[in-house]
N, C-alpha and C positions, 0 to 999 in steps of 0.2 A: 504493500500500500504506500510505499517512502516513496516511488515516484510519483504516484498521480496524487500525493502532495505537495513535490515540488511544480509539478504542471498548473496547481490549482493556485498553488500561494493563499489559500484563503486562509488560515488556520494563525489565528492572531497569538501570537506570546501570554499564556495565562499570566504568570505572571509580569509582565508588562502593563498587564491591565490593573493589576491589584495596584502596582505603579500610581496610574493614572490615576485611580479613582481616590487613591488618596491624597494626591497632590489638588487632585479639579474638587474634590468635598472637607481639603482642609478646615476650615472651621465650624463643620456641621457637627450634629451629634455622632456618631455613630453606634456604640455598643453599652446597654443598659442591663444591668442587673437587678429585676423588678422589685422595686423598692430599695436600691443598694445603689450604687454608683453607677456613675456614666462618662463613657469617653468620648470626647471628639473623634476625627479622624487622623487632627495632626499628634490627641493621645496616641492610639493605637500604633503610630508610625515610630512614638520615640519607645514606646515597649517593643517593640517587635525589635526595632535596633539594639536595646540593652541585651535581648534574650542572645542575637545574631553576635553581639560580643562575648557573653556566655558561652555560645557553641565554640566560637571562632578559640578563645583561649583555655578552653575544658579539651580541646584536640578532637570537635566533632567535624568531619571533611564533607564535601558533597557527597550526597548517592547512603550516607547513611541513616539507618531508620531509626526514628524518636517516633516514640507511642506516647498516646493523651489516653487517659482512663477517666471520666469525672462527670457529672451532671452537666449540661451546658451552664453557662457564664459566662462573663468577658473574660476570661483570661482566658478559657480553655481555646476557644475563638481566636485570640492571639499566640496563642502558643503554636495555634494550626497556622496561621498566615505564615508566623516566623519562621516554622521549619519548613516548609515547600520555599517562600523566597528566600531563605542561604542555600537551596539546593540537598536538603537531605531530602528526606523519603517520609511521608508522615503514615504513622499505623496509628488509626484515631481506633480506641476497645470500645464497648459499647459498656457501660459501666453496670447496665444490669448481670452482666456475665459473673459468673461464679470466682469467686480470688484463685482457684483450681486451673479456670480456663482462662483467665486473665493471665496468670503464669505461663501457662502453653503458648500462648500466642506472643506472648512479649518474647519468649523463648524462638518459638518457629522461627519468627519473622526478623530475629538477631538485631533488637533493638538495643543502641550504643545507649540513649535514654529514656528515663521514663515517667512522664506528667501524670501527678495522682490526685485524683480532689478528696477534701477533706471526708467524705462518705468514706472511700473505696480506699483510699490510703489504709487505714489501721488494718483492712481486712487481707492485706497482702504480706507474702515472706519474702523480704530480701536475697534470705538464702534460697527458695527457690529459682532464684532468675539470677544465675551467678554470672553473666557474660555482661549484665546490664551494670555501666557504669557510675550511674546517678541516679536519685528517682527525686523527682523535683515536685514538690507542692504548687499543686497550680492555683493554690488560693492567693497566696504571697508571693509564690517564685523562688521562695525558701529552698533550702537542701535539706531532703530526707534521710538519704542516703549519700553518700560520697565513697568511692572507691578508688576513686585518681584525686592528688592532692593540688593538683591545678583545677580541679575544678571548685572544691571549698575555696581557693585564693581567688578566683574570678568572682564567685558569688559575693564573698566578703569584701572587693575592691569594686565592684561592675561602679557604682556610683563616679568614683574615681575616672578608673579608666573610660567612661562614659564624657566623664568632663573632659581629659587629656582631649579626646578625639574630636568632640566639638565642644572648643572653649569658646565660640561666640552663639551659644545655642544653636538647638538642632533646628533647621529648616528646610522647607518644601524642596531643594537643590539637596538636600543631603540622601533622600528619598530613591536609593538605587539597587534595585534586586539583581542576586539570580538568573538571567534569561533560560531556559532552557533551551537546548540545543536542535531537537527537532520534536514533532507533535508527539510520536510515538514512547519519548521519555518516560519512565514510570515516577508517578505525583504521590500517589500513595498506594497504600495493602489496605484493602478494607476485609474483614471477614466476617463472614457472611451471620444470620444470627441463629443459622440453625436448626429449621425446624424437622429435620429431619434428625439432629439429631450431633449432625457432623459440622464443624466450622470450618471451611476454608476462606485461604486468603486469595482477594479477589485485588491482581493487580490491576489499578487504571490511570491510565496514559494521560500527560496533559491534553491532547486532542478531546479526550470525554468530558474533562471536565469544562473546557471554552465550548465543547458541543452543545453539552445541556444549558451552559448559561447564553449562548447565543439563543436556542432554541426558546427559554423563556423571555428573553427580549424580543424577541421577535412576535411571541404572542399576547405578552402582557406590556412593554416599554409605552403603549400608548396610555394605560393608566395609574403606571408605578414610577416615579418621579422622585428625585432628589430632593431629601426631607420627611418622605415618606414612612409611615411607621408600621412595623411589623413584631407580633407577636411569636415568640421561637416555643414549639412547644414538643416536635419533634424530638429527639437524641441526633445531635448533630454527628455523631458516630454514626447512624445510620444514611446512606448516601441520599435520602428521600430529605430528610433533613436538611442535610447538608448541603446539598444541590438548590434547593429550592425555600429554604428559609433562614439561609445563612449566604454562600456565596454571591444565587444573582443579585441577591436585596443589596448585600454590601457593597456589588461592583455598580450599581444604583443609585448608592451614593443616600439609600436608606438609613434608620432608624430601627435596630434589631434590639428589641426588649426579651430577656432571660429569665424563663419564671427557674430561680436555681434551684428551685426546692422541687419536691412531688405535690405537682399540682393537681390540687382538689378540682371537682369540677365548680365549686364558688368562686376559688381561684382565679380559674382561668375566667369564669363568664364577669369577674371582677377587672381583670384585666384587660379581656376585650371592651366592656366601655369606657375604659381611663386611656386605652393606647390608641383605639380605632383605627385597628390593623385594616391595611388598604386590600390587602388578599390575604385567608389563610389556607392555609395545608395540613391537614388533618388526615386518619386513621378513620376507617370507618367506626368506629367503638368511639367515638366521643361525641361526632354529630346525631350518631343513634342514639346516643343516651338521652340527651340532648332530646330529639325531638319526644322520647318514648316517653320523658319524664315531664317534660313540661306542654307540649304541643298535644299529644296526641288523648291526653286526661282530660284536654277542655273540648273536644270537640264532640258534643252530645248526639244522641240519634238525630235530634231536631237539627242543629246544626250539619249535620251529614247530609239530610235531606233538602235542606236551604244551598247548601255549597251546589248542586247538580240543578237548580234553578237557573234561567239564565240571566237574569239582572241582579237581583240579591246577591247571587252567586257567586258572579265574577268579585263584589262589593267585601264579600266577606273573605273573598280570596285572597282580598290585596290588605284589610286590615288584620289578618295574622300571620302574612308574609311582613307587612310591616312592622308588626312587633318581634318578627323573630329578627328579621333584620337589623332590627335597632339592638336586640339584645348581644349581637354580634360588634355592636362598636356605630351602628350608622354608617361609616366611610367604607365598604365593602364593596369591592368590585366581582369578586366570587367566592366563592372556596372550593378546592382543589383538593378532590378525596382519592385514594389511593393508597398502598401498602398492603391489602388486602379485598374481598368481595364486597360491595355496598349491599345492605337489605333491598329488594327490590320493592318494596312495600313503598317504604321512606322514600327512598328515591323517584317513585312516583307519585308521592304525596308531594313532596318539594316542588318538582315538574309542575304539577296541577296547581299550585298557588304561585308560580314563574318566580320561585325563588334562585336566584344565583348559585345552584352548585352546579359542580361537573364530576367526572371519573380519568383517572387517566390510570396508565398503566409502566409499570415497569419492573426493572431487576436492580440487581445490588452489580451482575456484570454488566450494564449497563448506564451507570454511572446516573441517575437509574433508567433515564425516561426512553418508551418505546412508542406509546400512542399517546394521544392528547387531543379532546377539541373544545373549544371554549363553548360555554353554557349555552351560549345563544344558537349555537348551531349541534349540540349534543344530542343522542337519539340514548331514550331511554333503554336501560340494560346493556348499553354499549360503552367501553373505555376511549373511547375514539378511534382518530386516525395516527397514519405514521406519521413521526412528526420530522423537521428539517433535519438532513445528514443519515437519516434511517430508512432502511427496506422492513416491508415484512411479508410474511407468509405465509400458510396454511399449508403442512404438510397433509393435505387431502385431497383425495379422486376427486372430490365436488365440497369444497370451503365453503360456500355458501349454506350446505344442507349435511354434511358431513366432520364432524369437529373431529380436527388433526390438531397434530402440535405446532404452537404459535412459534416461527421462525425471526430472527430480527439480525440486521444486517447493516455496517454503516460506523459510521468516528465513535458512536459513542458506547461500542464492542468495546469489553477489556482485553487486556495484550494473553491473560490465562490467570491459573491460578499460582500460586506462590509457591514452588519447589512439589508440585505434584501434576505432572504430565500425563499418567495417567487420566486425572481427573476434566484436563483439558482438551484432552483429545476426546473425550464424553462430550462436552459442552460445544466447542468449536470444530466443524467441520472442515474440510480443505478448502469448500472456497467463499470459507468468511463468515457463514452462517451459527448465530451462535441458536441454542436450542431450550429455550427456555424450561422445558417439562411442563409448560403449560396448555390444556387444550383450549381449543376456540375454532369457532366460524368467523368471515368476514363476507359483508353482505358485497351486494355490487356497486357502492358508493365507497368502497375500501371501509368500513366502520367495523371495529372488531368486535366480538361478542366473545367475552370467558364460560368458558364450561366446567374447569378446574384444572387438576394434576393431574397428570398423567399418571401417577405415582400412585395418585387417591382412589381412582378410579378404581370401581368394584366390579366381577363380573358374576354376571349370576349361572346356577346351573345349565341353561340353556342358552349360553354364550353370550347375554344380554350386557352392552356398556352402561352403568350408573352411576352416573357424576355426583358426589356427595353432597358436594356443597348445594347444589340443585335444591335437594332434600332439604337441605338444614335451613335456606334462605325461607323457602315456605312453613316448617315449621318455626322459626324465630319472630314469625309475624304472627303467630299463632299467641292467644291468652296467655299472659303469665309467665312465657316463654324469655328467657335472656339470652340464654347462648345453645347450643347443641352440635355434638358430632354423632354424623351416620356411620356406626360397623357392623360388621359382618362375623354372625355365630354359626358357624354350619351350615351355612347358604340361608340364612335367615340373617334378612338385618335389623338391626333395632336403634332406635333413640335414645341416646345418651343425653338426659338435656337437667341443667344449672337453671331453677326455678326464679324469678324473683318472688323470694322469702316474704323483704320486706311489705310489699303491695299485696301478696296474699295474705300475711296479718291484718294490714288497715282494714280488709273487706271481711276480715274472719273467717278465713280462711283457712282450716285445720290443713296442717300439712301432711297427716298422716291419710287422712283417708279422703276429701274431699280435693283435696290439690292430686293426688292421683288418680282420681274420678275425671277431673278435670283435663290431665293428661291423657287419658284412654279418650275422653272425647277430641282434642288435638290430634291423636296418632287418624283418629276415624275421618275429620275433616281431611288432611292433609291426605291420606290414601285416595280420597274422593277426585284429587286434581292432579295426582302424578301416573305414571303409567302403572300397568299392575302386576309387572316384575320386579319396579321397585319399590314396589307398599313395605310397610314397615308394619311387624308381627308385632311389637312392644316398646315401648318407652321404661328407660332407667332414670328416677333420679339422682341427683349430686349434690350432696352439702354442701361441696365451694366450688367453685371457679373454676375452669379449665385452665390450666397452665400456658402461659403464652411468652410469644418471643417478647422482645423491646420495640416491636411495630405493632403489637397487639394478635398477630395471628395465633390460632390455639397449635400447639405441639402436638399432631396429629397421632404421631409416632408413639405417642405416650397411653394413647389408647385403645389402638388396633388390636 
């Protein structure tokens, strides 16, 4: 592909651009810690230089890797700019990870240092990670750990040595990265969060990362603007994060507010009216709470019947899109759901009152984005289309009527995965197609439609394909229902489904016999509307929660 980049020239300098934006948004806000501090941008530029002095006299060289482990925050954020522009390799962990797999991966991926936030710090062993030179707090930038004695002397002098090097303060001209040398370059190791079970590390090229931030300029630049505020609610660890609610916003010249703690959902719906984020990016699990807990309780029979009117209707349509709207902030140009299946209920509740949301779609080897299309032109149950610099595909006889596995093709492909070939030669085919494990159709407009995993997928005794997630989106809309995974007992399959408890309390609701009354009546509705290979013989319930990654998807593998 190193030629028909050099034919194309199109592929701008990532960081060149982090360059620019902080030089062209010098005295704007840039990065807030909600309720805690805020930097400018010409802050950000003089920490990121202290840290670049740090690497530079702790004896860290380009090309090697420094991991961040930590809740989002400014710092962690500046830790990430600092180490891609000196030219190391950033391995950003995802801090939900176990201090077990945190170790592995600082381990695999031969990290020289290692950024720990005040959470995740205590729960880590020094001695297991003996190759890692440092482990540096990223609340303060403090040392945790020192195992080379220039690097306790850098930390204890950085001030100093920060003066020597600019004694008439630091200025916009002082502002000089890195360039990478060609698109193909590796920017960082992301790994992956797992739901299978297994974490690999997902190299990605600077090319993915300018791909996905061109890609969102391109479709959002007309109403996201310098000054602009955004709420980070994401794991900037995770690439869906990190892509889209940290780097385009920042090379935007935005306003990224950090809620650093675990955000309640008061929190955040707290947050959202004080910051009146211009787009969010959300998990489907928080807009469905969202609408299940507060939207969907006030909408009476009466009111259901008035909405299907057609003058009241529309009337009433638009005063609970406007108060959902408003309870989002007011200045909302959409939201941008993805990292997992949307309910298809909600999503066509939202549609019906033309409230601003969309679906898009992607992977973690794709840095992440694959399809995308803005609200106004979205078709319900669809992720979109390809977006700019991507192919895709439908390995099927007939894509349109036949769900194959979704193909995707294009800059924002990672280079493989991190010391496992095997696992790449799985993913990436000879000529470029990476292979997601995902099924889907795509209608004759190019618009994709998910069906699930390929992985997931169950088959019944008389060679029948059933796509679980299918199952579980129809029973999740069903009463009293929160979450649910479809398995399979001896070619029988059943409902595994996590009750909301507390709502069947307020109605009195016994849970021993009545909420399982309740349930057998779900299992019977739900058989009524899917095919009759894949009815389900029984419903289980669950005193807690389904176990889930740091995107919210449940850990499928934990219950088959």
């Amino acid at each position: 592909m190193q030629s028909e980049y050099n034919v194309m020239n199109s592929i701008a300098s990532f960081n060149r651009l982090i360059e620019n934006t902080i030089v062209d948004h010098w005295d704007l806000d840039a990065l807030t810690d909600y309720k805690g501090v805020t930097y400018q941008y010409k802050d950000v530029a003089r920490k990121i230089e202290k840290l670049h002095i740090l690497f530079e006299e702790s004896g860290v060289d380009c090309g090697d890797k420094i991991a961040i482990c930590g809740r989002n925050s400014t710092h962690w954020a500046v830790a990430f700019l600092a180490t891609l522009t000196y030219g190391a390799i950033a391995v950003p962990i995802l801090h939900e990870f176990t201090p077990e797999q945190v170790h592995s991966i600082v381990n695999h991926s031969e990290a020289k240092l290692l950024f720990v936030g005040d959470v995740v710090g205590p729960t880590l062993k020094a001695e297991e990670m003996p190759d890692v030179e440092g482990i540096i707090n990223i609340q303060d930038f403090s040392i945790a750990v020192a195992r080379e004695e220039k690097l306790t002397f850098a930390r204890e002098h950085l001030n100093e040595l920060f003066g020597k090097k600019y004694p008439k303060n630091f200025r916009r001209e002082h502002v000089q990265y890195y360039i990478e040398q060609n698109p193909d370059e590796l920017a960082l190791i992301n790994y992956t969060s797992g739901t299978t079970g297994f974490s690999k590390g997902v190299m990605i090229p600077y090319r993915a990362l300018w791909s996905n931030m061109d890609f969102a300029e391109g479709v959002l630049s007309h109403v996201v603007k310098a000054g602009d505020h955004v709420v980070s609610i994401l794991p900037m660890a995770h690439m869906y994060g990190m892509a889209f609610e940290f780097l385009y916003e920042f090379m935007a010249g935005c306003h990224i507010w950090y809620l650093s703690r675990v955000p309640s959902p008061a929190i955040i719906a707290q947050a959202f009216r004080e910051v009146k984020p211009v787009v969010i990016i959300a998990v489907p699990l928080v807009i469905e709470k969202i609408i299940r807990k507060r939207v969907f309780p006030k909408l009476t029979p009466n009111i259901k019947v008035m909405m299907k009117l057609p003058i009241i209707g529309s009337k009433i349509k638009k005063k609970i899109c406007d108060a959902l709207y408003e309870s989002f902030g007011g200045n909302l140009y959409e939201i941008i759901i993805g990292g997992a299946a949307f309910n298809y209920e909600i999503e066509s509740f939202l549609r019906e009152i033309n409230f601003p949301v969309t679906v898009g779609y992607g992977a973690t080897e794709c840095a992440p984005i694959i399809t995308y299309e803005d609200y106004k032109t979205a078709r319900n149950g669809s992720c979109g289309r390809k977006v700019v610099h991507m192919d895709v595909k439908i390995d099927s006889p007939d894509p349109q009527n036949v769900a194959g596995e979704i193909l995707a093709r294009g800059y924002n492909v990672m280079l493989g995965y991190y010391k496992n070939d095997a696992a790449t030669r799985d993913a990436l085919d000879a000529d470029g197609w990476y292979h997601t494990g995902d099924l889907g159709t795509m209608d004759a407009d190019g618009f994709v439609y998910i069906r699930g995993r390929s992985k997931n997928m169950l088959l019944t005794p008389n060679g029948q394909n059933v796509y679980p997630e299918e199952i579980e989106d129809k029973l999740n809309s069903m009463p009293y229902v929160v979450e649910s995974v479809m398995v399979q007992r001896n070619d029988k399959f059943v409902g595994l489904v996590y009750p909301d408890y507390a709502e069947a309390e307020k109605a009195g609701i016994s849970k021993e016999e009545q909420l399982a009354e309740i349930m057998e009546q779900n299992r019977v509705e739900v058989n009524k509307i899917i095919a009759s290979y894949a009815k389900l013989q029984s419903i289980e319930l669950r005193d807690e929660e389904f176990e889930k990654t740091p995107k919210k998807s449940i850990k499928r593998f934990m219950y088959n």
